[in-house]
N, C-alpha and C positions, 0 to 999 in steps of 0.2 A: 554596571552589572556585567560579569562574565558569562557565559556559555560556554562551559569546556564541551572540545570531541570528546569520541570514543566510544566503547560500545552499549547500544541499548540500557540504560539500565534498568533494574529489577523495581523500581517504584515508579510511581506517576507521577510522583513530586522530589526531588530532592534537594532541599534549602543547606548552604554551608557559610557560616561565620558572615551572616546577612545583616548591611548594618545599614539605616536610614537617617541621614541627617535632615534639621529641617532648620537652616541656618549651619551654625555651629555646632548644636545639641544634637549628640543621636535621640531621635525616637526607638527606635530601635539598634541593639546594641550583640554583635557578636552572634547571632542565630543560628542555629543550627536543629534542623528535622527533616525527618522523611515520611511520605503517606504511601504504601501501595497502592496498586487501583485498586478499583472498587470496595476501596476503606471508606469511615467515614469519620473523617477529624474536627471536632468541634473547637472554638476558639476564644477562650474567656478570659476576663481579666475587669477591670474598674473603668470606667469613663478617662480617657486620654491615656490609657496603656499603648494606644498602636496599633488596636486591632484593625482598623480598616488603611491604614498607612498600609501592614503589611502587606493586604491583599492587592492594594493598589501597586505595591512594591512586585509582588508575582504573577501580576499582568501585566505589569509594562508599562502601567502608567506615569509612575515615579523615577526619576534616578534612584540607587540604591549601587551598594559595595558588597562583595561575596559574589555567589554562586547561587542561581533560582536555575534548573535541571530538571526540564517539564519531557516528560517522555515521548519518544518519536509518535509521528501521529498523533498526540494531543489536541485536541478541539477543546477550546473555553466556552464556557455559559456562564457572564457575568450576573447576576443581580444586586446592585448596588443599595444600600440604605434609602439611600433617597433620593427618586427617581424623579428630577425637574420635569414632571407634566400636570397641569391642573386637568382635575376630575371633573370639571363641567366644560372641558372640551370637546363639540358635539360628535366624537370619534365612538365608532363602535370597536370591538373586540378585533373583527376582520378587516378595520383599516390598523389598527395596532400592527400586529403579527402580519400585516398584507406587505407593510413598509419595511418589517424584518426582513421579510423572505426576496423582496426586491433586492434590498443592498446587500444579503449574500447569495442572493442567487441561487436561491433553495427552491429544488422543483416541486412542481404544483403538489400539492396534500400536503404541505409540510406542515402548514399553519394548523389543519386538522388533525396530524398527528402529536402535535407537541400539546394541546389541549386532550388528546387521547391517554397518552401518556403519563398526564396528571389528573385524570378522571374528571376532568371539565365536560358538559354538555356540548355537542357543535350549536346550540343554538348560543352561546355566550360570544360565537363571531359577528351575529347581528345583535347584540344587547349593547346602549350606550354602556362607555365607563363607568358613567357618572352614577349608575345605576346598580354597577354591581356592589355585592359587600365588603368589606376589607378583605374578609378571605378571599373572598372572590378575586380580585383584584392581584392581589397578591399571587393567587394561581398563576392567572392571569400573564402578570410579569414575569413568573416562573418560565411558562407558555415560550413567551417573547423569548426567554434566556435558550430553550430548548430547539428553536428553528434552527436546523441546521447539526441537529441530531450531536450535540458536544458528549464528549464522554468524561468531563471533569464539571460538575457545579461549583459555584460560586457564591456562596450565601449571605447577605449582610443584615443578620435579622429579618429575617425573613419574616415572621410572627410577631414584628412592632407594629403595634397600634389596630392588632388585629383581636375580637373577643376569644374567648377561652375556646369553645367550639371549632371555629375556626383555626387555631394554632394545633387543634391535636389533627385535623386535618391534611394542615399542608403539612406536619409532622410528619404521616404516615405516606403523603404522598412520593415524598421526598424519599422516606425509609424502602416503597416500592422500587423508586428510581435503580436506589443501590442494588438494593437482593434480587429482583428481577432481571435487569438492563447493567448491571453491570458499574453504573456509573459511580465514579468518584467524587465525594460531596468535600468540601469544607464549608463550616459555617461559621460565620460568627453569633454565639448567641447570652443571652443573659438568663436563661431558663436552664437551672443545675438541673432540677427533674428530667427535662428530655435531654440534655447531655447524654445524663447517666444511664438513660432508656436506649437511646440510637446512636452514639458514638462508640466507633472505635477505639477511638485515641483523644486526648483533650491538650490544649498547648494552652498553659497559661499564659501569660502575658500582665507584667507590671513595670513601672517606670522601676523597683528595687529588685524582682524578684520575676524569676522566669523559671519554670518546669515544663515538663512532659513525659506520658505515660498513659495506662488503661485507664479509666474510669475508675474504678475500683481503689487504683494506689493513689488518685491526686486528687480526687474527690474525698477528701480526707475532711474530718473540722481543723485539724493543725494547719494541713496548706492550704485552704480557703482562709483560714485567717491571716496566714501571712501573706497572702494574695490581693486582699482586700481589705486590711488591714483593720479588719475587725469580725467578731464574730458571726460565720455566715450558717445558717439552719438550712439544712439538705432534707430533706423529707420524702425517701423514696416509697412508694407503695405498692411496685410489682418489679418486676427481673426484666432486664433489659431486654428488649429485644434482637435478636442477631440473626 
């Protein structure tokens, strides 16, 4: 991966002709997009398009080819898919977020602010894990990603395996994040409705077929089916939020 100099630029993200191999096969192939700050890009496509490759490609985790051009001052808050801890680990809320703010070294309130942040109660610092609910949880994580005050989210389904209540929640928590605090989100997610609700910008993603654009022009039935390569039902029932 390259990092060119030169001066500040005008987005928080800038991806150019980004390509991930995994062997010999690109995963991904030839990329290119930009997010300003405090946008928020949602990231869709079918099981094995590459969504979470690329993320892991824009943090660093990955080797990758091209151009990822994160903006000076940049702070990341990752939340990954699938966070390796079991739920009946007798850890409460405040050793969670205690072991963040340790290994960055975030002064004291942070922990109680990045739960502030996401409208979590401070008493969910002393609640086992194991206890709270998927949203919960999920805040929760959010919380962890938030120590240390990042000005870019990082979303990997945030709202898997979480009830219907729950998802419109951390939905909206998230949507405060941006129009509030400024923060720039990407998410990866499989829920066209809240795309279509809280995105700015939407980056498809297929092993044939790659777009991007507003909601409005790729949220289409034609490019959801060659997307997904079959016929997808969009069913909006209010105007997105902005």
């Amino acid at each position: 991966m390259l990092s060119s100099p030169g001066p500040a630029p005008a987005n928080a993200l800038e991806v150019e002709h980004l390509t991930v191999r995994l062997g010999s096969s690109p995963v991904l192939n030839n990329l290119s997009f930009s997010v300003p700050a405090g946008a928020a890009l949602a990231v869709i496509g079918p099981n094995g398009a590459g969504k979470t490759v690329l993320f892991r490609a824009l943090v660093g985790a990955i080797p990758c080819e091209g151009v990822v051009r994160w903006a000076p001052g940049t702070r990341l808050g990752y939340v990954p898919q699938k966070l390796d801890l079991e739920r009946n680990l007798p850890i409460t809320g405040r050793d969670l977020l205690g072991a963040r703010s340790r290994i960055g070294h975030s002064p004291p309130g942070a922990a109680r602010e990045s739960l502030s942040r996401l409208s979590l109660p401070a008493s969910v610092l002393d609640t086992p894990i194991g206890t709270l609910s998927g949203g919960q949880f999920q805040r929760l994580l959010m919380a962890f990603a938030l120590v240390g005050s990042p000005n870019v989210l990082l979303l990997d389904e945030p709202t898997a395996g979480v009830d219907e209540p729950g998802q419109e929640q951390l939905s909206q928590a998230v949507h405060r994040l941006k129009e509030e605090q400024g923060v720039t989100v990407l998410t990866i997610s499989h829920d066209l409705t809240v795309v279509h609700r809280y995105a700015d910008a939407v980056l498809c993603l297929s092993p044939e077929y790659t777009c991007f654009g507003v909601p409005n022009s790729v949220l289409t039935p034609d490019t959801l089916s060659q997307l997904y390569g079959a016929p997808v039902g969009l069913h909006i029932h209010d105007q997105p939020r902005r």
